[in-house]
Backbone bond lengths (Angstrom), bond angles and torsions (degrees), N, CA, C in turn:
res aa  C-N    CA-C-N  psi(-1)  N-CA   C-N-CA  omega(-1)  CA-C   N-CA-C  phi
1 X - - - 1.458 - - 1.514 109.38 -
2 X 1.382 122.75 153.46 1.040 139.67 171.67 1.600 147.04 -108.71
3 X 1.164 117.96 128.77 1.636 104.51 -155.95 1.373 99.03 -138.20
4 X 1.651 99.66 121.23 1.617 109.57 170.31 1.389 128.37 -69.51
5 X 1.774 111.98 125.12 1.596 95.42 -172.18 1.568 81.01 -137.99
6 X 1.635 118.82 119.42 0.948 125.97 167.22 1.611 113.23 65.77
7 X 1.767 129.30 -136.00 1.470 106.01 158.75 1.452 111.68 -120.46
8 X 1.793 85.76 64.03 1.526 95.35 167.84 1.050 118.92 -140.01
9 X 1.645 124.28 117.51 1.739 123.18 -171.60 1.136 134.39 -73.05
10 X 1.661 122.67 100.67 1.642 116.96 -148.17 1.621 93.12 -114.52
11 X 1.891 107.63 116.17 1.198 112.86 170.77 1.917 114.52 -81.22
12 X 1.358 84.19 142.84 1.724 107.13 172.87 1.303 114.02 -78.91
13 X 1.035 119.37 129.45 1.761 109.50 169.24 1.220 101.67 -111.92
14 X 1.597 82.69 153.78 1.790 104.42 -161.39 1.430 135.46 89.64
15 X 1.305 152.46 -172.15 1.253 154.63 -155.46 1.444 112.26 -91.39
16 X 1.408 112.25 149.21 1.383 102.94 164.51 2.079 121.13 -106.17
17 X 0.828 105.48 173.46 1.604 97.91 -176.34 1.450 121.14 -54.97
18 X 1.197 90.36 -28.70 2.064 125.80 -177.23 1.422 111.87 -69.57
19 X 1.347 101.78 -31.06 1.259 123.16 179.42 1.571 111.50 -68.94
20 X 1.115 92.14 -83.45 1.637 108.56 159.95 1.700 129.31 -29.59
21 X 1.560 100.39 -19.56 1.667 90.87 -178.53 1.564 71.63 -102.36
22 X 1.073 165.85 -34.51 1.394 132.39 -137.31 1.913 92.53 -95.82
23 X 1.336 105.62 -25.72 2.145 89.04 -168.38 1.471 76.18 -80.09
24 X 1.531 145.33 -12.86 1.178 122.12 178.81 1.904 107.78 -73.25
25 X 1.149 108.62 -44.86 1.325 103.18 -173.43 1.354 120.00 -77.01
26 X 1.563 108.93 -17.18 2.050 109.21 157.72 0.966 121.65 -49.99
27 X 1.799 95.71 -56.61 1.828 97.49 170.71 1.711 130.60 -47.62
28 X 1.325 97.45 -38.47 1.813 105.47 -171.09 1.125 94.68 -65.09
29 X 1.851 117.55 -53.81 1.674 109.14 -174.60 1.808 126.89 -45.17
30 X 0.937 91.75 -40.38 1.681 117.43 -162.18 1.957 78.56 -63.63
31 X 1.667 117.30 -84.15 0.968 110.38 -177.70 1.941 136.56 -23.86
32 X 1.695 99.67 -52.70 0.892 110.54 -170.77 1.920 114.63 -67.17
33 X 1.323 100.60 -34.65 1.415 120.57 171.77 1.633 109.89 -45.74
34 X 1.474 98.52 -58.57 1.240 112.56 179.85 1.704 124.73 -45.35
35 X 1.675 93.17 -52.90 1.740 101.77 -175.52 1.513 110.06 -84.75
36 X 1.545 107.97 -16.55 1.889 97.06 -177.08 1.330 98.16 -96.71
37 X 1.311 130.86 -47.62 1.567 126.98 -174.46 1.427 119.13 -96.58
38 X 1.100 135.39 -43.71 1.626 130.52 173.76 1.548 94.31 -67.24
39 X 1.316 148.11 -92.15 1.081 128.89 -151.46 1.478 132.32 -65.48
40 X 1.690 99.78 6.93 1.437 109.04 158.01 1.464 117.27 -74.78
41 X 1.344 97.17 -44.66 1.443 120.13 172.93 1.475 123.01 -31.82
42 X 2.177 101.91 -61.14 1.168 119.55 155.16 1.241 122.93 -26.85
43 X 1.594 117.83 -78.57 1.228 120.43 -139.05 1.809 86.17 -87.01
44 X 1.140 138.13 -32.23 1.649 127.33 -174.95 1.804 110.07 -80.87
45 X 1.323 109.89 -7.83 1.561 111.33 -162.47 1.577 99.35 -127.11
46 X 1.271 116.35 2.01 1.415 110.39 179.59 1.719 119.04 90.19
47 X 1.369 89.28 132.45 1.775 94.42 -176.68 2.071 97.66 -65.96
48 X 1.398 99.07 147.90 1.803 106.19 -178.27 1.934 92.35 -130.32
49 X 0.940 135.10 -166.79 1.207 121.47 175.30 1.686 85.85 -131.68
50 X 0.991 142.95 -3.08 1.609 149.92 170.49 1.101 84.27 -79.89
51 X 1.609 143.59 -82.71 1.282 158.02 -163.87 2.041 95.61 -42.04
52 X 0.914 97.30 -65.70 1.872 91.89 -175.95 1.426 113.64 -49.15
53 X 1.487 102.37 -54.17 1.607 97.92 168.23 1.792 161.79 -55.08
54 X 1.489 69.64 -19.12 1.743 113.51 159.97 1.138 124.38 -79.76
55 X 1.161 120.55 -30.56 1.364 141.78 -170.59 1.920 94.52 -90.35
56 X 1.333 118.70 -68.93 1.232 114.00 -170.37 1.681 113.61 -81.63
57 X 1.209 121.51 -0.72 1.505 114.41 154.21 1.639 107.46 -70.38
58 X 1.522 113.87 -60.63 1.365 119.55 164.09 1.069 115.61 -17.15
59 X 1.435 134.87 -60.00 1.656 131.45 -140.82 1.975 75.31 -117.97
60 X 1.462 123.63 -84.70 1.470 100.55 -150.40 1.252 99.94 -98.11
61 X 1.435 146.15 32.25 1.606 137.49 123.95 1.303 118.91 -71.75
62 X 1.075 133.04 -43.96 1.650 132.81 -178.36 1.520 103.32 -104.14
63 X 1.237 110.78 -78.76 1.565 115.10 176.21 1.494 128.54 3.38
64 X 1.104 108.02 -54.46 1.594 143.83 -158.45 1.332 107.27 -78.33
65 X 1.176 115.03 -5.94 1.523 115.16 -158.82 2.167 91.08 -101.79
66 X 1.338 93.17 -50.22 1.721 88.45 -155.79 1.345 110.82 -51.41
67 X 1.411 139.25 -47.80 1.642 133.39 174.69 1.271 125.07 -25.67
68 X 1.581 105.66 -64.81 1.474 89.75 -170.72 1.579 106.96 -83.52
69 X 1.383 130.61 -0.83 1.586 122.98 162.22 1.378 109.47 -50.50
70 X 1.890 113.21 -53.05 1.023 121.59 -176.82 1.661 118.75 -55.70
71 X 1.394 122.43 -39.86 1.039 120.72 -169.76 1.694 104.04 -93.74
72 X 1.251 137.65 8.54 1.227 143.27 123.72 1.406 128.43 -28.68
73 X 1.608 98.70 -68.75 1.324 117.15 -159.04 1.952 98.78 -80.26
74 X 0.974 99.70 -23.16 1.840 102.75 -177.31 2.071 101.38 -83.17
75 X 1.578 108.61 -7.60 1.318 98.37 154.19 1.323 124.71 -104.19
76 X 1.036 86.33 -11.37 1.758 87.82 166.42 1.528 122.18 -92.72
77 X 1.672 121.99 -16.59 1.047 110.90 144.34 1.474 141.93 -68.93
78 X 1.267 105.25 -17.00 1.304 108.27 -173.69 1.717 113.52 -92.33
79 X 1.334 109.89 -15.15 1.363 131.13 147.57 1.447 124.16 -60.78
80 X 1.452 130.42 -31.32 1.066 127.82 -175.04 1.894 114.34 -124.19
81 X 1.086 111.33 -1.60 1.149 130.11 179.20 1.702 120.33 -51.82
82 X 1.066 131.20 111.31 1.836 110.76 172.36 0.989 106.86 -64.69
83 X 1.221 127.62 -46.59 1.548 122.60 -155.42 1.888 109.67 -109.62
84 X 1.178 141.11 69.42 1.195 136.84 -171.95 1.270 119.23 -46.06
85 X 1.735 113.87 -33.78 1.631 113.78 -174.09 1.663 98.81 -73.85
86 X 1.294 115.85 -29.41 1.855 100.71 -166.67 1.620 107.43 -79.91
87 X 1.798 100.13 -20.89 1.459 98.95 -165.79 1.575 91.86 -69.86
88 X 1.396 122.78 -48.54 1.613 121.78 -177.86 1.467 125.96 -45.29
89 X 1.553 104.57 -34.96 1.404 139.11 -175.95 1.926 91.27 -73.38
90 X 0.824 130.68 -76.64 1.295 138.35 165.32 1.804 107.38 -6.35
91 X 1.842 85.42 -96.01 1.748 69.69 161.30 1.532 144.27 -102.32
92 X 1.458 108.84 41.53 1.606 98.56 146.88 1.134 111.68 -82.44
93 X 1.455 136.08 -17.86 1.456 167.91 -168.01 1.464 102.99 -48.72
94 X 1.438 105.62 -87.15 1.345 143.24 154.09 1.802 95.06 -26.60
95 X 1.150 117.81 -102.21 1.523 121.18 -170.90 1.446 104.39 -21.94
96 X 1.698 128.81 -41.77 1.081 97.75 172.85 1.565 146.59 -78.21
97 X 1.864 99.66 -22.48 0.916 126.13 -154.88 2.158 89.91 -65.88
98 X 1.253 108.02 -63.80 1.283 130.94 165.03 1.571 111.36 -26.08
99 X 0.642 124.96 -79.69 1.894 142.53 -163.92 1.841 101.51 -30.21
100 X 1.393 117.47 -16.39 1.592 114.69 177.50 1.619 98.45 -99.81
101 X 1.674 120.47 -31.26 1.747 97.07 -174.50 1.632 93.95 -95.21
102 X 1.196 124.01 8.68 2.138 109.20 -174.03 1.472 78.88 -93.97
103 X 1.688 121.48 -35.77 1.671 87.90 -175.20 1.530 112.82 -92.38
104 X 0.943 135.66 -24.12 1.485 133.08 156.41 1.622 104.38 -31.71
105 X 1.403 129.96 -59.67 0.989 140.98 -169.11 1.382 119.84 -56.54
106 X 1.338 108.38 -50.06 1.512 120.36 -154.64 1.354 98.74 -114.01
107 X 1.237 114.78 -24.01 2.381 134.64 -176.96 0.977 113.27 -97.90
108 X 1.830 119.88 -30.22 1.797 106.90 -155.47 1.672 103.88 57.58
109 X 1.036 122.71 20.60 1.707 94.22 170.52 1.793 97.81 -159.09
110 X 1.485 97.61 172.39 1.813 94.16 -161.92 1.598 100.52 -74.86
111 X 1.522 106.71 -23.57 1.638 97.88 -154.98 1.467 95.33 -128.14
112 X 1.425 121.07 136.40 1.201 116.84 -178.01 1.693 108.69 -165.07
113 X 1.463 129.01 117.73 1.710 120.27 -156.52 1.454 96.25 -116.41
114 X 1.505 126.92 17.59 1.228 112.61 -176.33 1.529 106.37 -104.51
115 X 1.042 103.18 -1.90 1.704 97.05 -162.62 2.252 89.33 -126.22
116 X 0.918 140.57 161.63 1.967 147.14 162.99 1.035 102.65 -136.68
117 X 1.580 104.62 130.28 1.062 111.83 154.51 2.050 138.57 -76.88
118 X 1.495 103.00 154.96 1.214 105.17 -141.01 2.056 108.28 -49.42
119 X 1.075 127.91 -16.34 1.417 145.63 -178.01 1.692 105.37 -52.21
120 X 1.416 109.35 -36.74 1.217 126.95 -174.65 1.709 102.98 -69.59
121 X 1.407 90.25 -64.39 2.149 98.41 -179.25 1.404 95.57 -52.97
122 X 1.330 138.01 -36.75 1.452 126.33 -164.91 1.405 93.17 -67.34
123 X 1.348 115.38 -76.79 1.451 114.79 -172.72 1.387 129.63 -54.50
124 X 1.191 131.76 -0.90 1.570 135.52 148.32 1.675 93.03 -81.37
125 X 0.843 151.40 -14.24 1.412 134.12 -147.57 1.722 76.33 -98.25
126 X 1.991 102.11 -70.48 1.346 101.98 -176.29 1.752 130.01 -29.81
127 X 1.741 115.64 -44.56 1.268 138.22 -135.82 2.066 74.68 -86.39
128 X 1.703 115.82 -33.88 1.454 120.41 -148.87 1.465 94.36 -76.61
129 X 1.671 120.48 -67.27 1.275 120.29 159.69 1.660 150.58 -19.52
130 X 1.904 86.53 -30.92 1.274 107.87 175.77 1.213 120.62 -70.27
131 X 1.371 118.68 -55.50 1.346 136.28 146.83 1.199 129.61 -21.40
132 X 1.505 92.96 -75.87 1.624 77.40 173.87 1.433 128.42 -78.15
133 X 1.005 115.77 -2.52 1.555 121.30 157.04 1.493 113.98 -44.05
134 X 1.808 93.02 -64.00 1.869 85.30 -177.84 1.246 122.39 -49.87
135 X 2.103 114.36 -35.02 1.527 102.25 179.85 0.938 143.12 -74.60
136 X 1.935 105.63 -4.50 1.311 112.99 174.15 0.988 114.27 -82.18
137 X 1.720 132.91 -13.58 1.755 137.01 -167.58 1.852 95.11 -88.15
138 X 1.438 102.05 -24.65 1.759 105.80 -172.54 1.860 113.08 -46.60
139 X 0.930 135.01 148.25 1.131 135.86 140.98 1.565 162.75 -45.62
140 X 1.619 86.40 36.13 1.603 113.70 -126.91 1.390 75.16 -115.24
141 X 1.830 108.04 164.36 1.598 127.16 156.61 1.199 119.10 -64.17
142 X 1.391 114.89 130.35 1.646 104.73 -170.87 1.485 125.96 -68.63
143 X 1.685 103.38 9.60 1.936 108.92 156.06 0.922 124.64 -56.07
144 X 2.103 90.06 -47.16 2.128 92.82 -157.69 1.291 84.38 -84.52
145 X 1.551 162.06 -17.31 1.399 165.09 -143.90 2.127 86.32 -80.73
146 X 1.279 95.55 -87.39 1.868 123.49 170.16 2.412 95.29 -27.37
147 X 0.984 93.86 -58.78 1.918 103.01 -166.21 1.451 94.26 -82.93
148 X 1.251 130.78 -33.21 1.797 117.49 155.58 1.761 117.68 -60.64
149 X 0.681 116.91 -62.39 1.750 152.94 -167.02 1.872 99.38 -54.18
150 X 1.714 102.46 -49.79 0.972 118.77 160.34 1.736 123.74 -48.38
151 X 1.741 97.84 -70.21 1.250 86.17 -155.01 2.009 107.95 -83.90
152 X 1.508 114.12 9.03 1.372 122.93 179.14 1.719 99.78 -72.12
153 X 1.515 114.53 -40.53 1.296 114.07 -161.09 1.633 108.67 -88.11
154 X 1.501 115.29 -4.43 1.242 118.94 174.18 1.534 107.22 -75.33
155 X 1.418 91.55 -51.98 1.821 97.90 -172.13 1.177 107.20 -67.42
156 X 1.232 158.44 -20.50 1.099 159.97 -153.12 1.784 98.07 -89.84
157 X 1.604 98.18 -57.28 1.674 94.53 175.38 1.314 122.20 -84.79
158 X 1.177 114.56 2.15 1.658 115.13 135.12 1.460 120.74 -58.79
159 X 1.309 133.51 -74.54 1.303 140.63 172.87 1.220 112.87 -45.93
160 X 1.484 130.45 -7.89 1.243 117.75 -178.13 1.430 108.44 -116.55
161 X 1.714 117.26 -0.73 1.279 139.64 152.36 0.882 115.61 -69.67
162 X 1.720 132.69 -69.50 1.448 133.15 -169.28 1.143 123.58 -95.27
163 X 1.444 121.57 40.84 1.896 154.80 -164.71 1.622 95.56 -151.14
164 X 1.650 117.63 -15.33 1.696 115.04 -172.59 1.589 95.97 25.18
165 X 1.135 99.39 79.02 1.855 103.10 150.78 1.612 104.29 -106.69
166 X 1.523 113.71 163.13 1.258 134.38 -152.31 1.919 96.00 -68.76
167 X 1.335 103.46 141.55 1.609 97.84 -153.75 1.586 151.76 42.90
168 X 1.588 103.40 10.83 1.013 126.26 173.76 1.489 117.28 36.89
169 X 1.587 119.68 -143.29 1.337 144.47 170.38 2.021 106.25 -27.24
170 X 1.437 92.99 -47.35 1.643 101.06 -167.28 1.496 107.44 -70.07
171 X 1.445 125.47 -29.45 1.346 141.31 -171.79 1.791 94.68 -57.18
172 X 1.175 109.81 -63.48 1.253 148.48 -159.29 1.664 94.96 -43.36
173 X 1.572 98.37 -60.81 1.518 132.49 -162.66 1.619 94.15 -64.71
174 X 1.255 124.71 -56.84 1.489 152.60 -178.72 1.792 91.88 -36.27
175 X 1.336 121.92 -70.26 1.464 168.59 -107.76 1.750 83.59 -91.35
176 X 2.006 94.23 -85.94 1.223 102.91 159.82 1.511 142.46 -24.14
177 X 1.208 119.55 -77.50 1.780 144.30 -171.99 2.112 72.84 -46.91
178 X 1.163 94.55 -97.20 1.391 102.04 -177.64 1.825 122.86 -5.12
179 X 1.169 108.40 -48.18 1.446 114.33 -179.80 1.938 98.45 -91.45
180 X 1.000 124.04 -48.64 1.554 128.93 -176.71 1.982 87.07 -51.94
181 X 0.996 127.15 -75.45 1.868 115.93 -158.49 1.877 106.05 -84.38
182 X 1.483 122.70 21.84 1.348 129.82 176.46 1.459 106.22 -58.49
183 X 1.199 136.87 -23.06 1.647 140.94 -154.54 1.959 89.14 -83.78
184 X 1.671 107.55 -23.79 1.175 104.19 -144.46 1.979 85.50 -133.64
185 X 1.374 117.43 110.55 1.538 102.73 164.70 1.228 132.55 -80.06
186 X 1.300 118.97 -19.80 1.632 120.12 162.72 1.460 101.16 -55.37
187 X 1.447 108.35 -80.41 1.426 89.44 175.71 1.185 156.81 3.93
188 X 1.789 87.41 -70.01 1.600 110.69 -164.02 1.421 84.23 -78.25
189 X 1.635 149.64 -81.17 0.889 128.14 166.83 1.526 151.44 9.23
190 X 1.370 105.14 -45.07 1.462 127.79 159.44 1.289 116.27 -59.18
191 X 1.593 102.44 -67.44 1.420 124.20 -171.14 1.552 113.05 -50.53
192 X 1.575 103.34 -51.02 2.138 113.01 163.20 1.131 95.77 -51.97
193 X 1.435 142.12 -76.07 1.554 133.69 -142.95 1.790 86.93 -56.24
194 X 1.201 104.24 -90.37 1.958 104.03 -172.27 1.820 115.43 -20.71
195 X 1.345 94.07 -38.04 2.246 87.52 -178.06 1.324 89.62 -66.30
196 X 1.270 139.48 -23.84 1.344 127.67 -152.91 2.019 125.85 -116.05
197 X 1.395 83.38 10.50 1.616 113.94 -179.30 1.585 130.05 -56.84
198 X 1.910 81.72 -32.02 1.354 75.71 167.90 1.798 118.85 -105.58
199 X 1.669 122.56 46.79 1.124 128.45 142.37 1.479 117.11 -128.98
200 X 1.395 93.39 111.68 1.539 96.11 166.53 1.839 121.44 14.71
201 X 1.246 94.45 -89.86 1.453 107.94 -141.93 1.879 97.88 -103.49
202 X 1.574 86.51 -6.43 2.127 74.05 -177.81 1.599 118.60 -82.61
203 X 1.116 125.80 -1.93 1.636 122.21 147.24 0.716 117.71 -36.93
204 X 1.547 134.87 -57.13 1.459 140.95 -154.10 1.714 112.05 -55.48
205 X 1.442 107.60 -29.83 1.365 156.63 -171.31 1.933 93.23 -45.56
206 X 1.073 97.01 -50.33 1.667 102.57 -168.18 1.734 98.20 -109.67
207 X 1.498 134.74 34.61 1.393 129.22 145.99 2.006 91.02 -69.81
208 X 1.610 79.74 -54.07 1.985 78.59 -166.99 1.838 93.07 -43.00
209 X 1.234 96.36 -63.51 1.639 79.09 174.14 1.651 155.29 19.30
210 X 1.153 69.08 -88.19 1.760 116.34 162.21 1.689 110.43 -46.05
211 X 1.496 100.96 -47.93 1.224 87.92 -170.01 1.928 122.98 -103.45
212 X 1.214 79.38 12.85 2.030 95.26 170.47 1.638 116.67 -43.59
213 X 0.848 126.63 101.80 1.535 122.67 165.58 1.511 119.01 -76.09
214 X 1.202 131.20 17.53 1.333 104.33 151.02 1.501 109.78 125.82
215 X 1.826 94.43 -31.45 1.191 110.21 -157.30 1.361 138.78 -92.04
216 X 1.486 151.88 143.88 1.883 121.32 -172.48 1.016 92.04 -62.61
217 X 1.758 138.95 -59.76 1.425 126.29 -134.65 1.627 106.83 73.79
218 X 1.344 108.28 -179.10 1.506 132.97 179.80 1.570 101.94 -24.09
219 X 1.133 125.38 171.12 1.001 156.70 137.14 1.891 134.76 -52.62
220 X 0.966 105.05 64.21 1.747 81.10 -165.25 1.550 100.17 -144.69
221 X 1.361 106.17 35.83 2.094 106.36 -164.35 1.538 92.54 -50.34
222 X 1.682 137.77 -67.93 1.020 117.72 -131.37 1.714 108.62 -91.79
223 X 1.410 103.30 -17.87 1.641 105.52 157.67 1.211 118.53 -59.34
224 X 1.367 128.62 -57.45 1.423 114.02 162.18 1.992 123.76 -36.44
225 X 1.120 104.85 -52.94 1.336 116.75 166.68 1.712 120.29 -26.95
226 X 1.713 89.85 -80.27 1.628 112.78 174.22 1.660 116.87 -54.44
227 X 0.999 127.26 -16.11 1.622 151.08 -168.30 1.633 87.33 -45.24
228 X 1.514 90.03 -77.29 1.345 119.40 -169.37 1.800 119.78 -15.35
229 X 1.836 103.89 -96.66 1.341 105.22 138.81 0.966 126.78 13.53
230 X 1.516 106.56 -111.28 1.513 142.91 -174.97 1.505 114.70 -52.04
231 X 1.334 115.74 7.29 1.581 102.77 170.68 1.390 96.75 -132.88
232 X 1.353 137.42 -35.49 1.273 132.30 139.63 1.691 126.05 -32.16
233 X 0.956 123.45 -56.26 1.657 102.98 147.57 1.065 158.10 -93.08
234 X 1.514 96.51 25.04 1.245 118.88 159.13 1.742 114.42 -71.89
235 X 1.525 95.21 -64.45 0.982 121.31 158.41 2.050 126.42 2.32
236 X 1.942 84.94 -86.30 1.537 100.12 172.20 1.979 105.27 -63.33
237 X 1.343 115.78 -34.46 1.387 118.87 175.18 1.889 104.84 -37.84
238 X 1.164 82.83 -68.93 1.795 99.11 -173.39 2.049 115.92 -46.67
239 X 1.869 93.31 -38.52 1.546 93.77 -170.83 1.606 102.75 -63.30
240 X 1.689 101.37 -48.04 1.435 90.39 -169.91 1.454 120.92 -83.25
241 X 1.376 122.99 -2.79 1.314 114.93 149.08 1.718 141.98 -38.39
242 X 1.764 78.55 -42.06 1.620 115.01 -170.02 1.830 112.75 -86.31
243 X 1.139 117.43 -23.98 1.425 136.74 -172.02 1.329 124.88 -165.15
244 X 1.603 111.30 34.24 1.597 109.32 159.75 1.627 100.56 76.16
């Protein structure tokens, strides 16, 4: 990447933020492809053992990766953000707009409260951080700071359990660790790989990590945004084109 300083062109090394949502949104595609159309595919066209394997590189070789990028990058927005209420506003926004093609997608049907889509876990994640943000700016002993801080991040992965939004409780957990070691990127790095231990391959998730410079990159917040949606019903568009 590149950065103008005066009339002299000073390259950045390493990734830009822009960067980072798009291998995040390859990954989601790849995944999502996988669970709405190949395993429709599967189950109406017959299990193949080529066919399974395709399918599970798809979902936990690539797949696996976009979450915890995402739940990176939503601490680093909320870190760099001017406006925190619109960014929140944004995605409760999003969560709603979404919630008719993730269940079309993932339900076959318009209405469905057992399963949230992922916009929802962001925004408890966001709403959790927020919080405890304020209690750490409070004026408080750094017990009740730790026993506030504490008991906000419990409830949260409750609510993000008994709301079953997409990764639930662990999202939450992910969300947290992530914002708690932010002062520090080795750390925080660490702290993502361990929330994320118990999938295979989504560590790998934060090498890209690793290599973030700092920077937004491009321009493209509300395409990233609209992605979501709009490729998820595409998505179910395509299955039932493809298999009734």
């Amino acid at each position: 990447m590149e950065k103008e300083s005066g009339h002299m062109t000073e390259r950045i090394k390493g990734i830009s933020g822009s960067t980072l949502k798009l291998i995040a949104l390859v990954s989601m595609l790849i995944d999502h492809t996988a669970a709405v159309v190949l395993e429709r595919a599967i189950i109406q066209g017959g299990y193949t053992e080529t066919l399974d394997q395709v399918y599970y590189f798809m979902r936990m070789g690539i797949g696996r990766l976009a979450f915890p990028i995402y739940c990176f990058l939503l601490v680093e927005g909320f870190e760099k953000t001017r406006n925190r209420k619109r960014y929140g506003g944004r995605l409760f926004l999003f969560a709603i707009i979404s919630e008719i093609p993730f269940n079309l997608a993932f339900r076959g049907r318009l209405l469905d409260l057992s399963y949230q889509n992922i916009f929802f876990t962001l925004f408890i994640g966001l709403l959790t951080i927020w919080i405890m943000d304020i209690i750490e700016k409070k004026n408080i002993s750094y017990i009740w700071k730790v026993l506030g801080e504490g008991l906000v991040f419990l409830a949260a992965i409750m609510i993000a359990e008994v709301s079953h939004c997409d990764y639930g409780g662990r999202g939450i957990i992910a969300i947290g660790l992530l914002y708690l070691f932010r002062k520090n990127r080795i750390h925080q790095i660490i702290a993502g790989a361990i929330a994320f231990l118990w999938e295979l391959t989504a560590p790998i998730a934060f090498l890209f990590v690793g290599f973030y410079n700092g920077q937004r990159g491009i321009k493209l917040k509300y395409i990233f945004y609209a992605f979501y949606p709009l490729h998820l019903l595409l998505l179910y568009l395509l299955s039932r084109a493809l298999f009734g």
